[in-house]
Backbone as numpy.savetxt, mean C-alpha at the origin, in Angstrom:
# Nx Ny Nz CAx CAy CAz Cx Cy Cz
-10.92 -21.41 -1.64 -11.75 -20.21 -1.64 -10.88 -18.95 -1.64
-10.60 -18.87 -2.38 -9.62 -17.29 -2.74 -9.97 -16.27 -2.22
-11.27 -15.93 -2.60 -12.38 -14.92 -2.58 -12.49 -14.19 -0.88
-12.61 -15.64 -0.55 -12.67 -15.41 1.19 -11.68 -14.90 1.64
-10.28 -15.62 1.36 -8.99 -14.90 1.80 -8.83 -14.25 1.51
-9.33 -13.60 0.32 -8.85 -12.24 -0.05 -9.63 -10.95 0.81
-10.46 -11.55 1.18 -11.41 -10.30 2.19 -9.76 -10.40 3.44
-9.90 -11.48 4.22 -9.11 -11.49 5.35 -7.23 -10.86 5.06
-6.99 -10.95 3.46 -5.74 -10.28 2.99 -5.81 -8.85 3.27
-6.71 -8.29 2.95 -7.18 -6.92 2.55 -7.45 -6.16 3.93
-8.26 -6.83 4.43 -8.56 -6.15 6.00 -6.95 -6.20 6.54
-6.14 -6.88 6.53 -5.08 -6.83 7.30 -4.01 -5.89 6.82
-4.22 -5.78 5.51 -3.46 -4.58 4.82 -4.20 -3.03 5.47
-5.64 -3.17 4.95 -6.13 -1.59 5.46 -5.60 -1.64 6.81
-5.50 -2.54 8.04 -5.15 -2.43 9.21 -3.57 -2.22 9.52
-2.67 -2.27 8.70 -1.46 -2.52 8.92 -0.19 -1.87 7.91
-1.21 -1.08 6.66 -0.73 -0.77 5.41 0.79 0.55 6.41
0.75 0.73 7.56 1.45 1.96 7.91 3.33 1.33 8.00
2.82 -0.60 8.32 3.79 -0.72 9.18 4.66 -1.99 8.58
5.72 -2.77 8.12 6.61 -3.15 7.55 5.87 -4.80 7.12
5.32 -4.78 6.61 4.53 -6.12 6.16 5.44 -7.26 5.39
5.76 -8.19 5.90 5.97 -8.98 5.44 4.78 -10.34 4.41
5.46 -10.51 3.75 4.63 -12.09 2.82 3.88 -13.02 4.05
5.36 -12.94 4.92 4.79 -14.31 6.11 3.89 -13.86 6.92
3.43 -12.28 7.48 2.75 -12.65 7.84 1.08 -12.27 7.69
1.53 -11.65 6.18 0.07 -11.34 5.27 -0.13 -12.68 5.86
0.56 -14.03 5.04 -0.20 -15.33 4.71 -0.80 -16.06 5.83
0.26 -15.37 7.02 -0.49 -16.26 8.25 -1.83 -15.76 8.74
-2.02 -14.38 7.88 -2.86 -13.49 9.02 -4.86 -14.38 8.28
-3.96 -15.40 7.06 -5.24 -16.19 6.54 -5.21 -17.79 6.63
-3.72 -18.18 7.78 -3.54 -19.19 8.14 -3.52 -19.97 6.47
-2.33 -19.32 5.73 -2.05 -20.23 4.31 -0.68 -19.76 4.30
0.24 -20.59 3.33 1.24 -20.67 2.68 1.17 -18.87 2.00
2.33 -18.79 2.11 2.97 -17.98 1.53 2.96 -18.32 -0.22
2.83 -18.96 -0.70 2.61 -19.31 -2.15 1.05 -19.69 -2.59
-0.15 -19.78 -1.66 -0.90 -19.57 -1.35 -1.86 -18.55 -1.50
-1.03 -17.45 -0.82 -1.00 -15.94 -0.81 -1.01 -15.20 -2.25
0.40 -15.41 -2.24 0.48 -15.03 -3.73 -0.62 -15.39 -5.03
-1.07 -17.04 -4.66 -1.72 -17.36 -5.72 -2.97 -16.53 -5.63
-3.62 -16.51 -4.85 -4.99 -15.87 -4.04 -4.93 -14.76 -4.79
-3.57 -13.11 -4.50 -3.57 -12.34 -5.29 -3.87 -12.08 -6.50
-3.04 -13.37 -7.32 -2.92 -13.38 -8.78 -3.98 -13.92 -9.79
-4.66 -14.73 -9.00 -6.23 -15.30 -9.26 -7.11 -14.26 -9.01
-7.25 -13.55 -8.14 -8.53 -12.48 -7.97 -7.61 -11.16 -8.61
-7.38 -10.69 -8.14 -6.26 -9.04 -8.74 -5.71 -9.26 -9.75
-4.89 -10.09 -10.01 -4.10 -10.04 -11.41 -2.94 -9.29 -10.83
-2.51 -9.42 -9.63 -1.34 -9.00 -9.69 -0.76 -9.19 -7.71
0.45 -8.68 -7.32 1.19 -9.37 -6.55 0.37 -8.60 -5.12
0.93 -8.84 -3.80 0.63 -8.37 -3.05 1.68 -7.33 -2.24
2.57 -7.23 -3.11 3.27 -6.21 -2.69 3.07 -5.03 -3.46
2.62 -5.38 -4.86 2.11 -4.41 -5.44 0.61 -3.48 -5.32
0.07 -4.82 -4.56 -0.73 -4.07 -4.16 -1.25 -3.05 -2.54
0.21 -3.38 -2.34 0.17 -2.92 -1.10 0.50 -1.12 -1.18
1.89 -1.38 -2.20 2.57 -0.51 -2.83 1.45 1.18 -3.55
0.46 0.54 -4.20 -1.01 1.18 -4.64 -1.49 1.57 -3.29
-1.67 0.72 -2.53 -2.74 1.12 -1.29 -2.14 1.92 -0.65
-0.83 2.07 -0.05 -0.12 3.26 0.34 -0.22 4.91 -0.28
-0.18 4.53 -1.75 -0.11 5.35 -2.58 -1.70 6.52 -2.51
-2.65 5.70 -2.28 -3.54 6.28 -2.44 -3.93 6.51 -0.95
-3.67 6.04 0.15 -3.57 6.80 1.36 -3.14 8.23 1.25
-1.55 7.87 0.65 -0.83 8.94 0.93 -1.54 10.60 0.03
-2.15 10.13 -0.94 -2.62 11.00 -1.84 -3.81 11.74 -1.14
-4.81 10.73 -0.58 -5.56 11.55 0.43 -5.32 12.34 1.36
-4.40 12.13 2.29 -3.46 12.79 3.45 -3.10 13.99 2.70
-2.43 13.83 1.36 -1.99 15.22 0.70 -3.24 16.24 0.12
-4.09 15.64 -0.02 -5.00 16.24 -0.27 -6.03 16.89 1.03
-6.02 16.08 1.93 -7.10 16.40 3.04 -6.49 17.41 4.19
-4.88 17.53 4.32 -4.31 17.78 5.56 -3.26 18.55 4.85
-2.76 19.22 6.20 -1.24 20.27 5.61 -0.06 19.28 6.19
-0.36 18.04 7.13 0.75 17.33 7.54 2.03 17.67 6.53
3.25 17.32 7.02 4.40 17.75 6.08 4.80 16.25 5.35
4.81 16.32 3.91 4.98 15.50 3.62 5.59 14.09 3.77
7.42 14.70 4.58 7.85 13.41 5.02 6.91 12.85 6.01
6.21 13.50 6.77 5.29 12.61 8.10 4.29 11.49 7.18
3.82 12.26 6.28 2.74 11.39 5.71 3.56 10.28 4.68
4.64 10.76 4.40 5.15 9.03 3.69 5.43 7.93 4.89
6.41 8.58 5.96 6.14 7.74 6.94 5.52 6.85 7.75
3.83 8.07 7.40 2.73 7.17 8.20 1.85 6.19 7.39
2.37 5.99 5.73 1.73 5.02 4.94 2.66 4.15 4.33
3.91 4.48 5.49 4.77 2.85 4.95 5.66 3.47 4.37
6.08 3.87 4.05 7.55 4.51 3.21 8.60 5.08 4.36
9.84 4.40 4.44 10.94 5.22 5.38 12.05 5.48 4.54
11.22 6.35 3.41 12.42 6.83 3.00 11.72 7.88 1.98
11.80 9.30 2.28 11.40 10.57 1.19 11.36 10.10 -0.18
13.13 10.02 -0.61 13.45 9.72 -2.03 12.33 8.71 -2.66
12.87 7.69 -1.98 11.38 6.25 -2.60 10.27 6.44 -2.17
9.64 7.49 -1.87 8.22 7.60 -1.42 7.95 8.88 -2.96
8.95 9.56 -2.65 8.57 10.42 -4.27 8.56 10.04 -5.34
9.68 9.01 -5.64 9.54 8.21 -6.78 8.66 7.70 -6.85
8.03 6.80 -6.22 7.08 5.81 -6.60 5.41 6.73 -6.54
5.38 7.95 -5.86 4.01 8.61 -6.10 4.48 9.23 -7.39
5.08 9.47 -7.70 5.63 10.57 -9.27 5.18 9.21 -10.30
5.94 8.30 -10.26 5.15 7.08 -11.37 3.94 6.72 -10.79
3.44 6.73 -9.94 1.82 6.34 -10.21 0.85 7.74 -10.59
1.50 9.11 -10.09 0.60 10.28 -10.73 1.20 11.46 -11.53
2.45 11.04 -11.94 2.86 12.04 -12.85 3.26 13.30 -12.15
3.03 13.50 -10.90 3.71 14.52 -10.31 4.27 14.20 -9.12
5.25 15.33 -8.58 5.61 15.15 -6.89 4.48 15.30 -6.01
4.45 15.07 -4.58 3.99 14.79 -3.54 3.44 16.41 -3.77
4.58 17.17 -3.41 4.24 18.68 -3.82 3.61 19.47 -4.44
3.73 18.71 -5.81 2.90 19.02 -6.92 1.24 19.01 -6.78
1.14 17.58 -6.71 0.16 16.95 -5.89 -0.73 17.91 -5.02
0.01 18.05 -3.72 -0.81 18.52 -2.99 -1.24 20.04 -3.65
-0.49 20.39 -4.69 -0.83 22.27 -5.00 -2.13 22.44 -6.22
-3.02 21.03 -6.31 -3.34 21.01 -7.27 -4.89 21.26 -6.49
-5.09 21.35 -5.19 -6.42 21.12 -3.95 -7.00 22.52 -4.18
């Protein structure tokens, strides 16, 4: 039942998306294999669970920039990123602009 685990994948991400997630213990948090996991992803999403973790941060972080004046490094911090540089890169390829940019567009 994929379907099912994938509810119990997901809740544990929205619950945890802030803080250093490992594979092992997404998979335990649905009492399955780590290859398991993955498959679950790739059968329902079409794609990995780091990637989609990677997205879910992303679009936290985009709200925070949009909703709040927090300073940016706080808000990469508080959706999983410990590190400025790779928190800008990776919002710049999913929206074409900086964090900065971003937020000047509200």
């Amino acid at each position: 039942a994929p379907y099912a685990r994938m509810r119990t994948f997901l809740q544990y991400i929205e619950r945890h998306y802030g803080e250093n997630i490992s594979l092992q213990a997404l998979a335990a948090s649905a009492n399955v294999s780590i290859s398991e996991c993955l498959r679950c992803f790739h059968v329902t999403m079409q794609t990995t669970p780091h990637k989609y973790l990677m997205e879910y941060r992303l679009s936290k972080a985009a709200d925070l920039l949009r909703q709040t004046d927090e300073a940016i490094g706080c808000i990469a911090e508080r959706v999983g990123f410990h590190h400025n540089s790779h928190f800008g890169k990776c919002f710049k390829e999913k929206t074409g602009m900086s964090p900065r940019e971003y937020r000047k567009l509200r």
